[in-house]
N, C-alpha and C positions, 0 to 999 in steps of 0.2 A: 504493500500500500504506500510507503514512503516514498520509494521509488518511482511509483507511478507520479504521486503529487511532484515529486522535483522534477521531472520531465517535462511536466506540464508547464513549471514555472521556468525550467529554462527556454523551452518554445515560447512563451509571452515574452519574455527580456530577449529573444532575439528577435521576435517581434517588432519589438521597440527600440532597438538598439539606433544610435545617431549619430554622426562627426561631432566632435567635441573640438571646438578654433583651437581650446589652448592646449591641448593633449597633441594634437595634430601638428601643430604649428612646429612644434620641437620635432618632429620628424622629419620634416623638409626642409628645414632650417639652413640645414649645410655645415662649414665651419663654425665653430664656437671665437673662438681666438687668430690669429693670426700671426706671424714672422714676418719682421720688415725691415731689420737688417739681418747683415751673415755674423754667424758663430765670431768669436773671438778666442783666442786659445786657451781661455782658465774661464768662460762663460757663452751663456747662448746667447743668439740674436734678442735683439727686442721684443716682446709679442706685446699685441693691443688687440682692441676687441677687433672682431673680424670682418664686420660690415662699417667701419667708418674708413673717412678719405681722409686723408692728409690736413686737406681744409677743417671738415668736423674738427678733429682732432685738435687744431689749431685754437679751436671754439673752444669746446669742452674741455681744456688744459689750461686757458686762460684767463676765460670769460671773464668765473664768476668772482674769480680770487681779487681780478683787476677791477670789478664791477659793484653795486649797491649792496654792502653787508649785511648781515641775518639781524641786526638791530636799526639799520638803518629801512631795510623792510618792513620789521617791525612797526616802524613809529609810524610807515604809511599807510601802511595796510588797517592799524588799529584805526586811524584817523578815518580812512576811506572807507570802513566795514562798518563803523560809527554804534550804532545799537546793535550788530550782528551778534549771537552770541559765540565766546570764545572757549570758556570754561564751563565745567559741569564737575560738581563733587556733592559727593556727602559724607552727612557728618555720622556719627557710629550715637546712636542713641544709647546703648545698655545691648548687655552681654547675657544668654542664657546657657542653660545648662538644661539637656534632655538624655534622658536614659531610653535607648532603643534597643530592636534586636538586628544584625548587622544580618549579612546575604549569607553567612555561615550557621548562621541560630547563636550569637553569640551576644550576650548584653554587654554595650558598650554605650561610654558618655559623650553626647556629642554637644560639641559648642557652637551654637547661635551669633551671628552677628545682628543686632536690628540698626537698619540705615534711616534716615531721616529722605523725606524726600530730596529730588538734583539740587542743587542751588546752583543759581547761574551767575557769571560774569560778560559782560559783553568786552566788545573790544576797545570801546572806548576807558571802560571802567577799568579793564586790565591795565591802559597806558598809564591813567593816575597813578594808578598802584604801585606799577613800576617806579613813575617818580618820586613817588611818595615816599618810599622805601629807600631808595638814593638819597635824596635829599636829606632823609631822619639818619641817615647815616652820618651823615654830615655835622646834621647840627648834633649827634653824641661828641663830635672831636674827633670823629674817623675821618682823616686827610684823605688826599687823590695818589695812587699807587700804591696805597695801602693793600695790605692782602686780610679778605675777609671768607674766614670759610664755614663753608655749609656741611653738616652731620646730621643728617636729618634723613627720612623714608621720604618717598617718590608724593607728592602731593604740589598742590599748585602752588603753594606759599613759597617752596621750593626754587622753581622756575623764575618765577617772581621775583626773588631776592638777586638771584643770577643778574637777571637784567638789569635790575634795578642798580645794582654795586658797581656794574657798567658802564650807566651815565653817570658817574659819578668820578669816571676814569679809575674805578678800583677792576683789581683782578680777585675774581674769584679760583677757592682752593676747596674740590670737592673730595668729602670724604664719606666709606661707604659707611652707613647705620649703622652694619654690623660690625666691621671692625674691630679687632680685638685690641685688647689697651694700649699694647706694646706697640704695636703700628700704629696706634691712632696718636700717639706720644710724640713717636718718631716725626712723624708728618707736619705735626703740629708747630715742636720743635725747630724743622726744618724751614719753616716758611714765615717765623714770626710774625704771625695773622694778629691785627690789630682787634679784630671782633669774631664773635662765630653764634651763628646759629645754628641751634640743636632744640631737641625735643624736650620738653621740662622735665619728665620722667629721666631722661641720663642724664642731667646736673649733678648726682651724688659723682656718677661715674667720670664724669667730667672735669670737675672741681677737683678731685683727685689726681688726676693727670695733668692739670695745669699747676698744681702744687708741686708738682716734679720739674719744677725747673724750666717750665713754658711761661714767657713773657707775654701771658694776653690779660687783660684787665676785663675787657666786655664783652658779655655775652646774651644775647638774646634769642630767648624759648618761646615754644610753639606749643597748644594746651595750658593743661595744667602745671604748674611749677611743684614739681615732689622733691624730697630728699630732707635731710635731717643735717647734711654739712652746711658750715657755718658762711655763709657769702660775704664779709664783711668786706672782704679782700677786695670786691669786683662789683662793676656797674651791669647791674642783673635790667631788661628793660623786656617786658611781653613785646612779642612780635609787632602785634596789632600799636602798640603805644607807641612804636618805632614809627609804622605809618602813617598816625595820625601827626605825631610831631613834623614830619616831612608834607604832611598837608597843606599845615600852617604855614606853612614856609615858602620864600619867594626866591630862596637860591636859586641858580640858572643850572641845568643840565648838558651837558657835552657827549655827544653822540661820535663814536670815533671813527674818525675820517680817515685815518692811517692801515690798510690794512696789515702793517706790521706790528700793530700794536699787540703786545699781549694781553690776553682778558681770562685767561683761563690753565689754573695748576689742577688736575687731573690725577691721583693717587688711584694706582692700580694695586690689589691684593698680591703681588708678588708669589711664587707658589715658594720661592727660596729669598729667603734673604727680608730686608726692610724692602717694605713700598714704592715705588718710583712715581715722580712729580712728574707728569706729561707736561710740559709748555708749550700751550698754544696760543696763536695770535687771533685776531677777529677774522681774516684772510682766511686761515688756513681751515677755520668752522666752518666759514660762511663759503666755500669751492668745496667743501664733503659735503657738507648738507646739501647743496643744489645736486651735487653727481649723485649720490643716493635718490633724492627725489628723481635726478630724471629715467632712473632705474626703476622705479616703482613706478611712474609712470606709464613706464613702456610694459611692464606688467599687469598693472589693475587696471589702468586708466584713472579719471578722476571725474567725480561726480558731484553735483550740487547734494548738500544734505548727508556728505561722508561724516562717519564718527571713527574715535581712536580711542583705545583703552592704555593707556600709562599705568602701568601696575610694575613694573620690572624695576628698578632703583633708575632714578634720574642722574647717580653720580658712575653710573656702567654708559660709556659712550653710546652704544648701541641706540637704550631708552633714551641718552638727551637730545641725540641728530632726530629722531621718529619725531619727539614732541617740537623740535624747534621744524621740523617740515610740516605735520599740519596745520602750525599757524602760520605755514608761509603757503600753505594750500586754501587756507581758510575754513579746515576740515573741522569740529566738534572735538576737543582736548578733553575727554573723560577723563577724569581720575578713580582709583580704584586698588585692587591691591588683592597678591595671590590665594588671598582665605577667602572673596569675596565676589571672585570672578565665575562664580556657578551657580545656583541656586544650591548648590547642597548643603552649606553652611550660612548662608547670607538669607535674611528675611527683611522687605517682602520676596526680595526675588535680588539672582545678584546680578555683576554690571554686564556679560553681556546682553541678559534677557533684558536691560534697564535700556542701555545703550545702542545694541545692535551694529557693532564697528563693521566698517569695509574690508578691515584686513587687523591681523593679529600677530605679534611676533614675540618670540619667547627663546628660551634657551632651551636644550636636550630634558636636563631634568624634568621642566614644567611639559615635556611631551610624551615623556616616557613613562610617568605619573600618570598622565590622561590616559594614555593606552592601556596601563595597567588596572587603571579603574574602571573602565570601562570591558574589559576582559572578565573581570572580577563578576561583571553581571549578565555573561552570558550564558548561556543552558549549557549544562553540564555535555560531556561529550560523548556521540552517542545516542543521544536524543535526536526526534526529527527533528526540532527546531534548531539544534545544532549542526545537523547535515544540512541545512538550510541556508544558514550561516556561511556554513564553511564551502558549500559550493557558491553562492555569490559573490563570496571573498574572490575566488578563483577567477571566475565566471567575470566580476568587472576588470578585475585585474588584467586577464589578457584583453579585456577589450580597449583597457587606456592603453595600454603599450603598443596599440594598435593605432591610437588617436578616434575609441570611440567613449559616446556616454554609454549608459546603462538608465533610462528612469525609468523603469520596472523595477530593480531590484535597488535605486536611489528609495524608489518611494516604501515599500514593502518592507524591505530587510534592516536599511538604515538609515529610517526615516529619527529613530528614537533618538539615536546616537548625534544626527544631525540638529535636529532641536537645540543642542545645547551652546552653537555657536549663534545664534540669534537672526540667521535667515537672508543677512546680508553680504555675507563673507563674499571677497573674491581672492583672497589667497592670504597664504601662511609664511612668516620667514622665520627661521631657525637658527641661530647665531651664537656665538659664544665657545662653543664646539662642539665637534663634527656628530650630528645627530646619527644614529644607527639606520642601515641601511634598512630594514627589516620597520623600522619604528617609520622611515617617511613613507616606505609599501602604504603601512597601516594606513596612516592620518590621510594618503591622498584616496586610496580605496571605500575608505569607512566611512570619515567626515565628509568624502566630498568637496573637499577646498583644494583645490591645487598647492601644495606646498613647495617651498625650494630653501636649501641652505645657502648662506651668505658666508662669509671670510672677509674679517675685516681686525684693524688694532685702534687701542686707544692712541698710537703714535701717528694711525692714517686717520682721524674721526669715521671709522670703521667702511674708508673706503679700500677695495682688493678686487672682489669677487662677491657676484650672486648669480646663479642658479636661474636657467631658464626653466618654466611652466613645461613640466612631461619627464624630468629627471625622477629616476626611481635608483637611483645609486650613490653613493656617496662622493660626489667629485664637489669643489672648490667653485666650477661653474667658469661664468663668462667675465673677465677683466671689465671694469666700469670704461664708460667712454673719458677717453682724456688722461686714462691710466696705461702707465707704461710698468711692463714686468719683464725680467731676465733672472735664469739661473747660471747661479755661481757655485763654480766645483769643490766640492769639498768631500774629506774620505767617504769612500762608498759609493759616493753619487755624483755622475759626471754630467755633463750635459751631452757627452758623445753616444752614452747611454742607447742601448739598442731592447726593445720597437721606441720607446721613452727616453724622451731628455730628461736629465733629473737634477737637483742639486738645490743648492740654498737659494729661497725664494728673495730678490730685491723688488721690490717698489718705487717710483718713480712721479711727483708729482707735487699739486699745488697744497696737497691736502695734509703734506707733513708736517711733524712737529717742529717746533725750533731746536729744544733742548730739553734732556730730562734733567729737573732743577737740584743747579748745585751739584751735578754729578757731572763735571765736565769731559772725564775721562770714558764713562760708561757711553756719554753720549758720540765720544770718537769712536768706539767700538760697533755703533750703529748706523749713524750717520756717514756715509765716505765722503770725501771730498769734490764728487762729481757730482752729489743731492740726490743719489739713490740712498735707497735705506735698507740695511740686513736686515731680515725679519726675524731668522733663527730658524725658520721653515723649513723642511722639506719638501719640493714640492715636484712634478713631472707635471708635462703637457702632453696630452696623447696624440699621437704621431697622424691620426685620422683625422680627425675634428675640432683637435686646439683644445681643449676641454681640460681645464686644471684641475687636478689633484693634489691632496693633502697626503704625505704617506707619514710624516711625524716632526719632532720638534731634532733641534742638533744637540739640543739637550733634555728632550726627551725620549730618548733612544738608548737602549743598551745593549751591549755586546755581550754573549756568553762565551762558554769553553769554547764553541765549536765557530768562533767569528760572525758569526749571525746577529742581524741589528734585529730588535724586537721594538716594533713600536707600540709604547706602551698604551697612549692615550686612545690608539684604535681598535685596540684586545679591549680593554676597559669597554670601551661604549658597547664592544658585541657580548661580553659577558653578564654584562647589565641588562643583557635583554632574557638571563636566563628566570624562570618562575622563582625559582628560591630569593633572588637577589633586588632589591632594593633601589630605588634610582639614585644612581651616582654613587653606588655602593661597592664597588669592584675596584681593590689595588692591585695590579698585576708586583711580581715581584720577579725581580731577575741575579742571580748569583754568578759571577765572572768566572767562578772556577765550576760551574755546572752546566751541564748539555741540556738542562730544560727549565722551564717556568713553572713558578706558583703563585696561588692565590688569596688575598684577603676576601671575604664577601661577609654583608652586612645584609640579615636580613628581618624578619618578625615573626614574632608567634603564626597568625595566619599564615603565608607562607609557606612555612616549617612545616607545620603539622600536616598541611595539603600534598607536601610533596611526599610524606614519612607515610601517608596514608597510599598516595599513588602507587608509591614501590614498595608497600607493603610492609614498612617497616613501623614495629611496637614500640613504643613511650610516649613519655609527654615532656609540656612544657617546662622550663625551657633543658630539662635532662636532656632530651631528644639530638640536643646539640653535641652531647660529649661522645653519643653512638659511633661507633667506630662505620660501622655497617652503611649509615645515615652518611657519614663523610665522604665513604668510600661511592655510594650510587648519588650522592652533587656530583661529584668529580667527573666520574665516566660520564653523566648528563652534561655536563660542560665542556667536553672533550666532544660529544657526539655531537655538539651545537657548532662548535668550532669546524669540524670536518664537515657539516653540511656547510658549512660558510665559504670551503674551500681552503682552510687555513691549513699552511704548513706544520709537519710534525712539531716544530721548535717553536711552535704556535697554541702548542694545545700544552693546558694544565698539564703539572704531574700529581700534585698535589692544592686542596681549597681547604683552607678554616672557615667554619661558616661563624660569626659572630653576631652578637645581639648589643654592640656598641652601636655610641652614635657619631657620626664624625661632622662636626660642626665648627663654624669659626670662633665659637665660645671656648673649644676644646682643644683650640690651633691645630685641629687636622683638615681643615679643608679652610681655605679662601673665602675672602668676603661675599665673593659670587661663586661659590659651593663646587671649586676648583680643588682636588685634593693635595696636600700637602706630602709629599712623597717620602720627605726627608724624613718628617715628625712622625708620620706614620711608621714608618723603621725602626725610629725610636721606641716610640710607645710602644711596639711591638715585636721586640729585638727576642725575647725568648721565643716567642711563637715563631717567628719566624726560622732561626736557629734548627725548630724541630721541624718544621716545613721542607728543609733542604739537608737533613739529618739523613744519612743514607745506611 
């Protein structure tokens, strides 16, 4: 009887089957990239993207760096949109607490967010704000090149102050929320910032850190003012009192004309070592931000009535280029934030159901999350509604790689799944690093958005590469217009390299930084004298279609007994997609004096016990961990995952610890933006490991 019903359904979905523009369009595409000089004898020719001329070229490398700045846009677009609205947020009313039963029969506590209705700003209201903000800065006794930095989560006050410190000819120094003290010290230290805004709730934390030896006096918080340490020290002033003071006020404002000016110190989570200052100029923002925009444009298009959801941290370059392009789009700046962007936690409803954005970008983990959640709730295997499933799965699959739709089994199978991106999506960007190849299948088969990975640095304002519409592999993608790339040889990887050039990726363009601050030596190690930049990349371009790829870092790479480079961070993303494992849960571990690999993996009760049941295996919580038997069938399942992936022997596990830690930037094992720390992690787990490669 099953049988008969799938038969039926898949004659209706060939039925219906259609051309899909953007499925298709990557098919006949042609070249990706392009070669426009010859090789040189220690690196390869130029490549740019592969359908621009000379002339373009000349445009899009120039333009915009030479042209009207992202704050000089700013001041007109706000003046010219007049009542248009620009901002949208809410405010968090009260917190609940419900006891439910989960998809496993298991009672768990789940927490509530209640939102208040949007509150709007328009665009005219945003520009006071902006000055208002400058201006109060002013009259506290914060001079012009003063450095004021922001420690704050992704919200519009945020943004606001950026700008605002701007016309006021200060440079803003952003740092992430998370942060952990020791680099938030460092940073702070480094940049003798005149003032900082931060959240009133980490004042205790704050306060403490500036008592270490940081020369700042004033600070101004956002909410409530908490803590129990003694402020007598410092000129403490609410956000909001800051802008009203600058209301009052008749100071003039200077909008900068110079695009060599610097406006912008940028503290990256370092995965070793302290933090590095990006220094950027207004130029070098304002030429990334347009060549990203005109990349999304040539992918979504652009539409009156677009929305955008800013949930991702506004001090990760990625989130501040989005935000500062849809207000040069004129698109709907939601605010919002990762617990609240679903209905499952957020009440009445959360922000895409609120908002409805055009397009959504996120990092690996916030996808591989999704996936997992949404796995979590489908019929057990086995069942017809799971053969159901799993032939659709298939069933669209070949038809995108063909450049077709599917709305038969769009509307039927994964209509539920699609509801949750709110109806308007025209596509997905993935950034940060390399999303798992298996994980973009999913999101473009399931959800129905076309998705594609990006490659960019907080050094390029995250200009490199993005991904044409119809990629289902893990490649790097197509060079921005305007951007020049060449690889540089280094051991292992040559550019002579056969079917693949290979070697250290450089970059080329208007979109670089000046200098990483106060680090002038680091910044000659990256910087060369010709105004290409070392990425640290490894990258090839494939020898068909120009199509970049990512194979690992020059120092994310390691070498075992048998000379073999392992790259680590791309074993990582495929192991993470195994059930047991957790997102962004997987350390690959590699030993110089050994012919194989092993594993950290971080996982949970659920999980655990799902898999201990699949293969049969007796205990329980969290005992089940220390089962020999239990370790021994992860491993072979991790191993089996790898070899369907195609991965070489010196690629597959020898040995996994499954663990029930947590690795967070509170615990200095992973990065502000949940980048794992490699070193610490060795550290913190020097015995275990010890017994991982114990022969």
């Amino acid at each position: 009887m099953g049988g008969c019903v799938i038969s039926i359904m898949r004659w209706r979905n060939s039925i219906s089957t259609k051309d899909s523009e953007c499925y298709s369009e990557r098919i006949t595409y042609g070249p990706i990239n392009k070669k426009v000089t010859p090789d040189e004898p220690d690196r390869s020719g130029i490549y740019r993207y592969a359908r621009v001329t000379d002339k373009e070229h000349k445009f899009f490398s120039t333009n915009f760096y030479d042209g009207e700045n992202i704050l000089q846009s700013l001041e007109r677009n706000c003046k010219e949109r007049d009542t248009q609205n620009a901002i949208f947020y809410r405010k968090i009313k009260k917190m609940t607490k419900e006891k439910k039963i989960d998809a496993k029969g298991k009672e768990r506590v789940w927490e509530y967010t209640h939102l208040d209705e949007p509150t709007k700003i328009s665009y005219n209201e945003l520009w006071k704000l902006i000055l208002a903000f400058g201006r109060g800065l002013v009259e506290l006794g914060i001079k012009k090149m003063s450095k004021v930095a922001i420690y704050e989560e992704t919200r519009w006050e945020w943004l606001t102050s950026m700008f605002g410190l701007w016309t006021q000819e200060m440079i803003g120094v952003t740092v992430y929320s998370n942060l952990g003290s020791d680099a938030l010290h460092y940073a702070l230290k480094e940049t003798v910032c005149a003032a900082i805004v931060c959240n009133g709730k980490n004042i205790d934390k704050l306060v403490k850190i500036l008592d270490d030896g940081v020369p700042m006096k004033t600070i101004i918080y956002l909410d409530e003012l908490s803590g129990t340490v003694d402020l007598g020290n410092y000129q403490v002033y609410a956000w909001m009192d800051v802008v009203q003071k600058g209301m009052k006020s008749t100071l003039p404002y200077t909008i900068p004309h110079n695009n060599e000016t610097s406006v912008l110190i940028m503290y990256t989570s370092g995965t070793v070592g302290n933090p590095k200052g990006v220094e950027h100029s207004i130029g070098s923002l304002t030429h990334g931000v347009h060549i990203i925009n005109d990349r999304l444009s040539e992918l979504v298009g652009e539409e009156t009535g677009d929305s955008y959801i800013a949930y991702l941290p506004s001090a990760h370059i990625f989130e501040f280029v989005c935000e500062n392009i849809m207000l040069l789009r004129g698109a709907k700046l939601c605010f919002g934030s990762p617990r609240t962007l679903t209905d499952t936690y957020a009440r009445p409803c959360g922000d895409i159901s609120l908002y409805r954005p055009f397009m959504m970008i996120g990092v690996p983990r916030v996808f591989e999350t999704l996936k997992k959640t949404v796995e979590e709730l489908l019929p057990r295997p086995g069942t017809l509604k799971r053969r159901i499933f799993d032939t659709a799965y298939q069933s669209r699959l070949e038809a995108l790689k063909k450049g077709k739709d599917t709305p038969y089994w769009n509307k039927v199978v994964f209509k539920t799944a699609r509801a949750l991106w709110g109806g308007r999506m025209r596509g997905i960007c993935c950034g940060g690093a390399p999303i798992a190849d298996k994980t973009q299948e999913w999101l473009n088969v399931v959800l129905g958005v076309p998705v594609v990975q990006g490659y960019g640095m907080t050094e390029t304002v995250c200009n490199a590469t993005v991904q044409r519409f119809g990629e289902f592999v893990c490649v790097a993608g197509q060079l921005l217009k305007g951007l020049e790339a060449r690889l540089l040889d280094v051991e292992e990887y040559k550019h002579t390299d056969t079917p693949n050039p290979r070697g250290e990726l450089l970059l080329h363009g208007n979109f670089l930084f000046k200098s990483y601050y106060k680090q002038p030596e680091l910044t000659k190690e990256v910087l060369l004298p010709n105004g290409w930049l070392r990425t640290g990349d490894i990258a090839e371009f494939d020898a068909k279609d120009g199509n970049m790829r990512l194979i690992g870092r020059i120092k994310g790479l390691a070498k075992n007994i048998l000379g073999e480079y392992i790259a680590l961070e791309s074993l990582e993303a495929l192991y993470c997609q195994h059930p047991i494992a957790i997102a962004n849960g997987v350390c690959i571990l590699v030993d110089a004096q050994k012919p194989y690999i092993c594993a950290l993996a971080l996982t949970d009760e659920t999980k655990a016990i799902e898999f201990a049941k699949t293969h049969k295996i007796p205990g329980s919580w969290p005992d089940i961990l220390k089962n020999t038997k239990f370790q021994e069938e992860v491993t072979t399942s991790m191993v089996d995952l790898a070899k369907r992936e195609g991965k070489m022997g010196f690629e597959h596990v020898r040995r996994v610890r499954i663990l029930v830690d947590e690795w967070t930037p509170e615990n200095g094992l992973t990065t502000a933006s949940s980048k794992i720390r490699r070193p610490a992690i060795e550290k913190h787990y020097a015995d275990v490991i010890q017994e991982l490669f114990s022969d």
